[in-house]
N, C-alpha and C positions, 0 to 999 in steps of 0.2 A: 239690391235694395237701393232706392233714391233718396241721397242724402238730402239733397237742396232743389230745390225745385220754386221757379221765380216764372211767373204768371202776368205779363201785361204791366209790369211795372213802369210807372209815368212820372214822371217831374220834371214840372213846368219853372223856368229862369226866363225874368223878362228878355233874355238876350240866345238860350239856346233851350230844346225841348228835347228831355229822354224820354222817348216813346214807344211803347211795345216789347219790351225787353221780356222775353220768355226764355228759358235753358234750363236741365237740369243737370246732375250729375251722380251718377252713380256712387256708390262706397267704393273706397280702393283705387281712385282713376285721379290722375290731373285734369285739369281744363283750366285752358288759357281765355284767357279774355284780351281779342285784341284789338290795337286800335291806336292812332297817332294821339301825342297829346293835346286834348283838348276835347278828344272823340268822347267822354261817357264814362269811360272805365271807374272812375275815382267815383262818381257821382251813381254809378250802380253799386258799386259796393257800398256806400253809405247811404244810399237808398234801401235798401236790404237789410243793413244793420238798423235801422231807423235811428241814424244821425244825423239824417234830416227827414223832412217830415216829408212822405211822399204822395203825391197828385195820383195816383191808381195806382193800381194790381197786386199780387198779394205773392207771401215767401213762405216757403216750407222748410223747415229744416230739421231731419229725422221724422220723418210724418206729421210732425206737429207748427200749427199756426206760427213763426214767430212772433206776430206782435201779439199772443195773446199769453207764450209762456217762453217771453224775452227772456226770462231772469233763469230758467232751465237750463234751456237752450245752450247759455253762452257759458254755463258748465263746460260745453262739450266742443268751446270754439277757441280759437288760436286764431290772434288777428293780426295784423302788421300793418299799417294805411302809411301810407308818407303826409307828412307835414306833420306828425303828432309830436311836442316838443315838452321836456320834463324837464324838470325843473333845474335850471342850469346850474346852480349850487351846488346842488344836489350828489352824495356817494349812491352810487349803483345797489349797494350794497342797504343804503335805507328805502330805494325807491322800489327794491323786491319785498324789502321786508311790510311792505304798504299793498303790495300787486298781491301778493301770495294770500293773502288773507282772505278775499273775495272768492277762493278758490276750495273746494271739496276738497278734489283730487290732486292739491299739489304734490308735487313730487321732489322734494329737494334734490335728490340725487341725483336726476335726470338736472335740475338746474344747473349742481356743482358740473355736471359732466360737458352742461353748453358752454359753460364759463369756460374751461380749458381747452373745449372744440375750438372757440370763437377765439380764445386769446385774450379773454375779460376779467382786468383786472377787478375787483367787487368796491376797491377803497377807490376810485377814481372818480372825478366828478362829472357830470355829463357836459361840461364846457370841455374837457380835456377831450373829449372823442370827437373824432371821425365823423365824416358823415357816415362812411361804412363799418364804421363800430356799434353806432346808433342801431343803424338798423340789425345787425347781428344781435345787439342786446334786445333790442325788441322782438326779438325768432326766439331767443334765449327766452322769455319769458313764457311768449305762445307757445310754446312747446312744452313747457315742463307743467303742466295741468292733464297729461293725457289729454288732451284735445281729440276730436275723430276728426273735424275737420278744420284747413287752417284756410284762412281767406287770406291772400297777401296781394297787397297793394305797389305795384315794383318795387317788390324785393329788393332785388339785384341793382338800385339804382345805387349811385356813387359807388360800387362794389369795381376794385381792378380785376381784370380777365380771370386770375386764379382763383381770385375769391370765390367771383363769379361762380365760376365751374364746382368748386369745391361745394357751395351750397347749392347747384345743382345735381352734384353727386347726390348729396342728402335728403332732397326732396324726395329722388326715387327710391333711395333706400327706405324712408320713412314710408312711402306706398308700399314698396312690398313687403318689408318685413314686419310693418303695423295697422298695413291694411287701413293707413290713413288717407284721405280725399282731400286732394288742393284743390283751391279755385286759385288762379295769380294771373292776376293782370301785369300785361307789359308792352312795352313797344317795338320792344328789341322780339322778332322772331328768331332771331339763332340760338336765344334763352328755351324758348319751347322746343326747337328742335333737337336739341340736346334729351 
């Protein structure tokens, strides 16, 4: 089955043009989206999400439209983007209890379980973290909705070698034994090789 499927997608910036972007991917497979920074990657992914407004082509995901049943959809999605910034005050621990409500399917227990995978403390304020804390809490979130598919936007950036690795152990665990579909972009190709 085709999870996602992206069609001629265009958007126009007075200074660079995404043009023609077509791919799909199957249930159950990774794909890497690759490319230097600067190449598209960030700007496909939020073309797709429609968080920005896109000049052509059109996105499927699960057989269905999503600009026409956005709000379905992202039931079944687990997103990570870089640059997304919360509230720096802010305990960990109030910014789920805000995340988790938009959600059907959340899963506490899968949550409490990313919190001790990752090493997250829940009373901690998001000034005290990491750039690679951040993003762990932000996997930690995507993930505990049952998501089928997760779209991650370099992951693994500010993450040290282990970390690295360790959440890419996870990636492939989560495809085979939940038969869940990544999409991740990144630069680093020894990440996909893995």
């Amino acid at each position: 089955m085709t999870i996602l499927k992206i069609d001629n997608l265009r958007k126009i910036y007075p200074s660079f043009l995404l043009d023609d972007i077509s791919f799909s991917i199957s249930e159950g497979k990774i794909m890497g989206l690759i490319g230097k920074n600067g190449a598209g990657k960030s700007t496909t992914l939020k073309g797709m999400l429609n968080l920005v407004k896109r000049d052509g082509g059109s996105v499927e995901m699960f057989g269905m439209d999503f600009f026409k049943h956005e709000e379905e959809i992202k039931q079944h999605l687990g997103v990570v983007l870089g640059g997304i910034d919360f509230y720096n005050h802010k305990k960990l621990s109030d910014i789920t209890a805000v995340t988790k409500r938009f959600y059907k399917n959340w899963d506490e227990d899968a949550y409490q379980n990313y919190l001790k995978v990752f090493s997250l403390d829940p009373n901690k304020r998001v000034k005290e973290l990491s750039s690679g804390m951040k993003v762990k809490y932000m996997l930690a979130l995507a993930l505990s909705h049952n998501a089928r598919l997760l779209i991650l936007d370099e992951p693994t950036s500010g993450l040290d070698p282990v970390a690295r690795d360790d959440l890419l152990t996870l990636f492939k665990l989560l495809v085979e034994k939940k038969n869940i579909t990544i999409l991740y972009s990144t630069h680093i190709i020894t990440d996909l090789e893995k």
